[in-house]
C-alpha positions in Angstrom: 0.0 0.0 0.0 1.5 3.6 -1.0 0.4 6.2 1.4 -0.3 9.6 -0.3 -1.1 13.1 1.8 -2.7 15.9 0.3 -1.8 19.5 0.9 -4.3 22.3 -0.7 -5.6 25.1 1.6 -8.8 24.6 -1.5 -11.4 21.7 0.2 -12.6 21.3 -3.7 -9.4 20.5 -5.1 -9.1 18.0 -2.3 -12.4 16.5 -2.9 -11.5 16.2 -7.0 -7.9 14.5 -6.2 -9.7 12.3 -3.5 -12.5 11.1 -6.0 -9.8 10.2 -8.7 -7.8 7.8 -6.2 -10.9 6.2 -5.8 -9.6 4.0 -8.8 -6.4 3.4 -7.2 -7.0 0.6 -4.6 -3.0 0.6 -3.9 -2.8 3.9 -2.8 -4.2 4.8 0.6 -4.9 8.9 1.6 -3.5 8.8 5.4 -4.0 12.7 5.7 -5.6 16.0 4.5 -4.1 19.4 4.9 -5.2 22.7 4.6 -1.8 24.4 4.7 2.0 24.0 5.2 2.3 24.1 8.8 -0.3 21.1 8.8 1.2 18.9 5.8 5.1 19.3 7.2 3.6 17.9 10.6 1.9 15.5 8.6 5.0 14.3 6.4 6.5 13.8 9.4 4.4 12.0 11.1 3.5 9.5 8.1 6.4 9.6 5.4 4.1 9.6 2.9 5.7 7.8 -0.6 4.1 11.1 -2.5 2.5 14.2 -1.8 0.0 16.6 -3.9 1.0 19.6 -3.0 -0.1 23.1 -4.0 2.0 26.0 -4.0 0.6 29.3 -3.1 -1.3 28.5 0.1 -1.4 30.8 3.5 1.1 31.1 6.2 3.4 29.0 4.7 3.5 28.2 0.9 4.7 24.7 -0.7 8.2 25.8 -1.1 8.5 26.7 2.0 7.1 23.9 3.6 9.5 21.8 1.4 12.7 23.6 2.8 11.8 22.3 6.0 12.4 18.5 5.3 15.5 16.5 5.4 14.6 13.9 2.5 11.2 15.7 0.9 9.0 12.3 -0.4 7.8 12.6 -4.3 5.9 15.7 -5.0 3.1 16.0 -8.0 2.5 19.9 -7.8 -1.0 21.0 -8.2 -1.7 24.5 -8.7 -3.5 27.2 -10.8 -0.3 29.0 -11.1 1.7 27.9 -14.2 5.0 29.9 -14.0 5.8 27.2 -11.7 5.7 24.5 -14.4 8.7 25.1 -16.3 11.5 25.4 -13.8 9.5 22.5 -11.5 10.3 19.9 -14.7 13.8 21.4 -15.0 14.6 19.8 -11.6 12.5 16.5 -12.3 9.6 16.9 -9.9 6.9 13.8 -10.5 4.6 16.2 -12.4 2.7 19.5 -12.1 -0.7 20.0 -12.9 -2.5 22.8 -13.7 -5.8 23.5 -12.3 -8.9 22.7 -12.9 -7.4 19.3 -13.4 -8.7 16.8 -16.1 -9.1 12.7 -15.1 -7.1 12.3 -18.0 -4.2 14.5 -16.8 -3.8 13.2 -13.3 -3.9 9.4 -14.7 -0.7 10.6 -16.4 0.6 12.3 -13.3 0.0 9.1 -11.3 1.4 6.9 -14.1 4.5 8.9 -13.9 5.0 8.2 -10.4 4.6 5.4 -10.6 7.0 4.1 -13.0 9.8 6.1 -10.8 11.6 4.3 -7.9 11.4 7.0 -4.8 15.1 6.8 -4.8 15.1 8.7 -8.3 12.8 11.3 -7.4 13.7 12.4 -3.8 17.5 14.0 -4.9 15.5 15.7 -7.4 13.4 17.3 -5.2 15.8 18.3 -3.0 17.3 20.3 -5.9 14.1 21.7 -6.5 13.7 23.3 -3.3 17.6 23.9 -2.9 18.0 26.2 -5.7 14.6 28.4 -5.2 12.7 27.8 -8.4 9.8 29.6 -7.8 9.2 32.9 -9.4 9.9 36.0 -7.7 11.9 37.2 -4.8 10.8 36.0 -0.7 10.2 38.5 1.6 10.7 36.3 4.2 12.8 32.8 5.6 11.4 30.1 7.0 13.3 27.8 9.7 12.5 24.9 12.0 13.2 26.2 15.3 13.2 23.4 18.1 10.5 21.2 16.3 8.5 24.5 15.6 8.2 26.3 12.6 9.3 30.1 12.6 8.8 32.5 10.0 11.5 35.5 10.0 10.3 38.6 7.9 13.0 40.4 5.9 12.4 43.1 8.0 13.6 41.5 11.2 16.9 40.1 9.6 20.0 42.0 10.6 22.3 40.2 8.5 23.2 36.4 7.4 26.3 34.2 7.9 27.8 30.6 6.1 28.6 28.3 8.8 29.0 25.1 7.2 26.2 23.2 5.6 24.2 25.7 7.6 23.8 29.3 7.7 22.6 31.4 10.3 19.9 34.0 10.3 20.6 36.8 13.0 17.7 39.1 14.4 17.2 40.7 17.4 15.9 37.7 19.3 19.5 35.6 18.4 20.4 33.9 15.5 18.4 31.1 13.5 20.2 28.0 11.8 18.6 26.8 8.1 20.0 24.1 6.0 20.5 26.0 2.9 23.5 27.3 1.2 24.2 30.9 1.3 24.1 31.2 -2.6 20.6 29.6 -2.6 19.2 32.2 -0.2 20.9 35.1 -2.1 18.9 34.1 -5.0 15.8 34.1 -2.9 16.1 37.5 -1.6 15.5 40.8 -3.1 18.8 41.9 -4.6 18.2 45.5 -3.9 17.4 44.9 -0.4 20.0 41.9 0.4 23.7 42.2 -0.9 26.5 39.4 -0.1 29.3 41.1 0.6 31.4 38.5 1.5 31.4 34.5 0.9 30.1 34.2 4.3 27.9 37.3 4.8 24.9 38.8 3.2 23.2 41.9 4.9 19.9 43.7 4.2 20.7 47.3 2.8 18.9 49.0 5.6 21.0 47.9 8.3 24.1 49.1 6.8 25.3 52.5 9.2 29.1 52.8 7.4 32.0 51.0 6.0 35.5 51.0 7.3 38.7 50.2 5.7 40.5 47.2 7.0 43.4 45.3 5.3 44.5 45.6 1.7 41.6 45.6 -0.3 38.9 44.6 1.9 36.8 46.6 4.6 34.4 46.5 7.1 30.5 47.1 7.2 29.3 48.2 10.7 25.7 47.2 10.9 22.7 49.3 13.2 22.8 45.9 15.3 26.3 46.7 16.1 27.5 43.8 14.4 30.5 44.2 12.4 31.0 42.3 9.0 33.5 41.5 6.4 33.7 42.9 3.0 35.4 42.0 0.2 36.7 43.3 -3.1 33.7 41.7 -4.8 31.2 42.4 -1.9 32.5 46.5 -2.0 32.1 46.3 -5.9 28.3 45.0 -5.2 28.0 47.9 -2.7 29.0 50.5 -4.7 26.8 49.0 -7.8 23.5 49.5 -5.9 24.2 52.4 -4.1 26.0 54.1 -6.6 28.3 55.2 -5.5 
């Protein structure tokens, strides 16, 4: 038996997918979600084989809520949005379907599934939600925080640092740690807002108070938190760019 889990903050679309497994005695529904706080608690507590998964939904979209795993299970997309669809099949996700969704369209989907062993499609995944594909910039990072899940708004982030296969997100309240790579959340963030101005460091615009000559070519950016950060020739050049200086 292959346990599925569907996540759509639409009851409808949950009713349609429900009624076409119906045919599909081998695949049993162990839960329904109505957002992403609910289906990563739910993923967790099942490991489901695949998911449907929408992607704009409230409080936390299915991107985000994707971040959050350590091995994501096999993910068919469903959404009315389709400037998803393209960058989704670059990185080999099952399938993505565009709603309203035909029965002809998801017997496809499911048929793709599953004639792929999980093994091939988790790494995929994972790339998916490693390198950001969604359109647009986030206004916002999500982390697990002691089991919980936390959203930190741009606003609140004073600057962030590499450390490892980690980086850390600092804010008034301490510092955050997120599995990601600090090249991946560059790209997620707002480049007028966000600048790395070092291989280890990326701080928001607005918290920047004055930059300081240090050694050779490199300086130092003295943030409103009172941190102090490194800048390199490539990070000043980045600097200077925006604010044109």
């Amino acid at each position: 038996m292959h346990k599925v889990i569907l996540i759509d903050d639409e009851p409808l679309a949950r009713q349609l997918l429900k009624a076409f497994l119906q045919s599909y005695p081998e695949i049993e529904i162990v839960a329904e979600c109505g957002d992403g706080f609910e289906g990563f608690k739910a993923i967790q507590e099942h490991e489901p084989h695949l998911v449907f998964l929408d992607v704009q939904m409230p409080r936390v979209n299915g991107f985000e809520m994707l971040e959050l795993l350590e091995a994501p299970p096999a993910v068919i997309f469903t959404t009315a949005f389709d400037e998803y669809a393209m960058k989704a099949f670059e990185a080999h996700a099952v399938d993505y379907l565009l709603k309203p969704i035909s029965r002809e369209r998801f017997d496809k989907a499911i048929s793709k599934w599953q004639q792929q062993a999980p093994a091939e499609t988790k790494p995929h995944l994972a790339e998916l939600v490693q390198e950001k594909v969604y359109e647009g910039y986030q206004h916002r990072i999500v982390v697990k925080d002691n089991g919980l899940i936390r959203i930190i708004p741009e606003q609140d982030i004073q600057y962030i640092e590499a450390s490892d296969d980690y980086v850390k997100i600092f804010t008034k309240e301490g510092y955050y740690l997120k599995k990601a790579t600090l090249g991946s959340i560059e790209r997620s963030l707002d480049p007028q807002q966000f600048v790395r101005v070092h291989r280890s460091f990326i701080i928001p615009v607005a918290q920047l108070v004055r930059i300081e000559p240090y050694e050779k070519e490199s300086h130092i950016a003295l943030l409103q938190c009172g941190a102090k950060v490194s800048v390199s020739k490539s990070g000043m050049a980045r600097l200077k760019e925006l604010l044109g200086w």
